[in-house]
N, C-alpha and C positions, 0 to 999 in steps of 0.2 A: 443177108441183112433181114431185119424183120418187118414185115407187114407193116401198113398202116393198121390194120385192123388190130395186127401182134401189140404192136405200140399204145395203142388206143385200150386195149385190155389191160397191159400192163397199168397205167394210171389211173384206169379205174381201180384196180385192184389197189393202189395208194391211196385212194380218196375214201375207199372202203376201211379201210384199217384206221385212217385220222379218225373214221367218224367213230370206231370202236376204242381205241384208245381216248377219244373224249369224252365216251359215255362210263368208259370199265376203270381206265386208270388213274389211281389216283394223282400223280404227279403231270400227268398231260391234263387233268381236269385243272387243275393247280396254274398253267401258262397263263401269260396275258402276252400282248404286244407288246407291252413293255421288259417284262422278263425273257422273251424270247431274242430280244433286239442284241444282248452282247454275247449271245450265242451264234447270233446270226454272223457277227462280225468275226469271231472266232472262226465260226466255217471258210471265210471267206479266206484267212488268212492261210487254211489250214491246205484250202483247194490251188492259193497263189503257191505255196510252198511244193505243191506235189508237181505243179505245173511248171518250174522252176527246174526240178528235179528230173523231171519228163517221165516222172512217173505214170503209165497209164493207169493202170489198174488203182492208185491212189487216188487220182485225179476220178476216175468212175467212183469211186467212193464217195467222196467230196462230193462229189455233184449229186449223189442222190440223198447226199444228207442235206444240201439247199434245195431241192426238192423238196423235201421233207419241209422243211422251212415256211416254203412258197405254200403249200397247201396248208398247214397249220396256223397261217397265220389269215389264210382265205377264210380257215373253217370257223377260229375266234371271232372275226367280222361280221359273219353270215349270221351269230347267234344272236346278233344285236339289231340286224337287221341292214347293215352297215355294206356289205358289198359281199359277192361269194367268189367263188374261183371262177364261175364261167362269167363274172363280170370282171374279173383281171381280166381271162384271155381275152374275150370281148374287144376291152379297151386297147391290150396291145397289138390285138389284130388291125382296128380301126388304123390308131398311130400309124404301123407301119403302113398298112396299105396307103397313105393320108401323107408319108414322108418320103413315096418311093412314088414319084408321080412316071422317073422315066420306067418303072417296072408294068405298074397299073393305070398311067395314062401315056402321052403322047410326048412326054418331055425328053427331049435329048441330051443328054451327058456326053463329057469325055473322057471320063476316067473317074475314080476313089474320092479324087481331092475335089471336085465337081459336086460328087453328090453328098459331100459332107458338106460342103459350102450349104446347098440349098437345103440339106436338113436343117442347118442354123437361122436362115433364112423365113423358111417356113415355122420356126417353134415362134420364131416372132408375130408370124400372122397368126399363130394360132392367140394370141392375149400376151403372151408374155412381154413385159417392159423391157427386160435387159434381156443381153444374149448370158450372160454370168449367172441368172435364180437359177440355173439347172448345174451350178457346183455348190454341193452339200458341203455347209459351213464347216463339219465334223470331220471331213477328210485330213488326212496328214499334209502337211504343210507342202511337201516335195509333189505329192501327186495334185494337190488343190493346185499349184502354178502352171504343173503340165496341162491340167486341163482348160483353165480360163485362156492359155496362152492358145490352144486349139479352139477354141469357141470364139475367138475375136475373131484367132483367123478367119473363120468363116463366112463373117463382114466386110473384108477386107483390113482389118489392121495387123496389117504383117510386114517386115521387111520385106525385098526383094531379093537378096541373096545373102546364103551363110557367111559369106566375109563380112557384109553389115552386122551381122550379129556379133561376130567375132572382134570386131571392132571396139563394139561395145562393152562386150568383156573386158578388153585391154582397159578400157577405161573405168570402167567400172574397180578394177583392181588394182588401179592406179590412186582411185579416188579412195578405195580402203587402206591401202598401206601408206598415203597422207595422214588418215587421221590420226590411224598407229603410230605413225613417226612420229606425230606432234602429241602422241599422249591425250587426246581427247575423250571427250567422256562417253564413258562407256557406250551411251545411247546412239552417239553419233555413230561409233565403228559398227556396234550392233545395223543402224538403218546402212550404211555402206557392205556391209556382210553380207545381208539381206540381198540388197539389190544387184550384188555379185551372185551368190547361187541363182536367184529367179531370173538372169542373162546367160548364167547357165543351163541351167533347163530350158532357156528357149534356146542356145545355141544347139543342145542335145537333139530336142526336137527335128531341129533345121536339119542334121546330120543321120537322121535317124535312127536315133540310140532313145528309146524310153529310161530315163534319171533314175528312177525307182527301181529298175531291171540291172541298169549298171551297177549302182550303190549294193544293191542287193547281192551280186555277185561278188562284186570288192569285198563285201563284210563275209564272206564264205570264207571267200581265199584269205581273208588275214586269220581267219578263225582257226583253219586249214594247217597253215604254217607256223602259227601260235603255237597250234597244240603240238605242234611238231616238234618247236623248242622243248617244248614240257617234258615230251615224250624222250625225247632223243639227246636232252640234257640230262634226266634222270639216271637214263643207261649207263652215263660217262660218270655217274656218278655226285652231279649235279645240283644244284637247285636253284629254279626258274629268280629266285627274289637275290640271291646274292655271288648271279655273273654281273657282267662287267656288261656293255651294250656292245663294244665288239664280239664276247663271248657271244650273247646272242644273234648278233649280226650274221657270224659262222652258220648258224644251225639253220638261220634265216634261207641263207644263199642255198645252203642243201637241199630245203624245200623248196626252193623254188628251180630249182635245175631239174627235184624229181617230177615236178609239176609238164 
């Protein structure tokens, strides 16, 4: 493995290049925070996807292109006067050291779920009014529940056991195919819908399955066997738009036996 020292060269030799691409090119001279921001998101999706994949050498990629990122957008800040990169690291060294008292002081833990409790705990003493301002309004709706639903927990608002949650589902899915049944308006089934997934994702939680990871693999595999139909209907001679749904049902089951 490399050196501190190796490591430490290497990212200078990053911060060297931003500052030359910000002075030489024209299109890095051209960024703001703002234009860089659905680039950024892009990356992100791009590093979840390889990580998904277990791609390594993908996922290294990825990660040095949010690298890339992280200092470009230190470097745009620094010329305003606004913050540089050694006041990012700075401030995330502080935080951690500041969040990790059983690391850096005296405080005892039991385990993972312990010391995420009192990192939630602590962001409260640090000013913050709710334990929820540290979920970004912008997140996708599946991942925004998984997380406020871990951030209460860490106040204590949490059931006590996955069969409460699962309970709750029952119910929940009871109270949606009511309103279905009675043909009520749309708004009503939409909020019963709603409160059916978001008891989802916290039963998921409860069970330890991350919503996003599952879903995420479920739309593989229909993608997977989909195409498979496409593929392996064509051969027969075929066409995906005028089989019959048992015709494709057949092609369905093959995929999933070769699976």
């Amino acid at each position: 493995m490399n050196t501190i020292q190796q490591k430490l060269k290497a990212f200078e030799q990053l911060l060297t290049i931003m500052d030359e691409l910000r002075a030489g090119c024209p299109w890095d001279q051209e960024q703001t925070l703002e234009s860089l921001r659905h680039l950024t998101i892009e990356e992100m999706y791009e590093l979840s996807d390889a990580i998904l994949d277990k791609d390594y050498p993908a996922i290294k990629g990825e990660l040095g292109d949010l690298m890339l990122h992280l200092v470009f957008y230190s470097k745009i800040a620094s010329e305003t006067n606004q913050f540089d990169i050694k006041d990012v690291l700075d401030a995330i060294n502080k935080k951690l050291i500041h969040r990790h008292p059983h690391i850096y002081s005296d405080v005892k833990v039991t385990g993972a779920g312990e010391v995420k409790n009192n990192w939630e705990k602590l962001k409260l003493k640090e000013g913050k009014t709710s334990v929820l301002e540290g979920v970004p309004s912008s997140l996708p709706p599946l991942v925004k529940a998984y997380r406020m639903q871990e951030k209460v927990k860490g106040v204590g608002f949490e059931w006590k056991a996955p069969e409460q949650v699962w309970d709750k589902v029952l119910e929940e899915l009871n109270e949606l195919k009511y309103e279905v049944d009675n043909k009520s308006e749309i708004s009503k089934v939409e909020d019963e819908f709603g409160d059916l997934l978001f008891t989802l994702v916290n039963y998921a939680r409860y069970i330890g399955v991350n919503p996003e990871d599952a879903l995420e693999r479920t739309n593989r595999k229909f993608i997977r066997r989909f195409q498979y139909i496409e593929t392996e209907s064509a051969r027969d001679g075929k066409t995906v738009g005028k089989m019959s749904l048992e015709e494709m049902d057949h092609y369905w089951n093959e995929a999933k036996k070769l699976e």
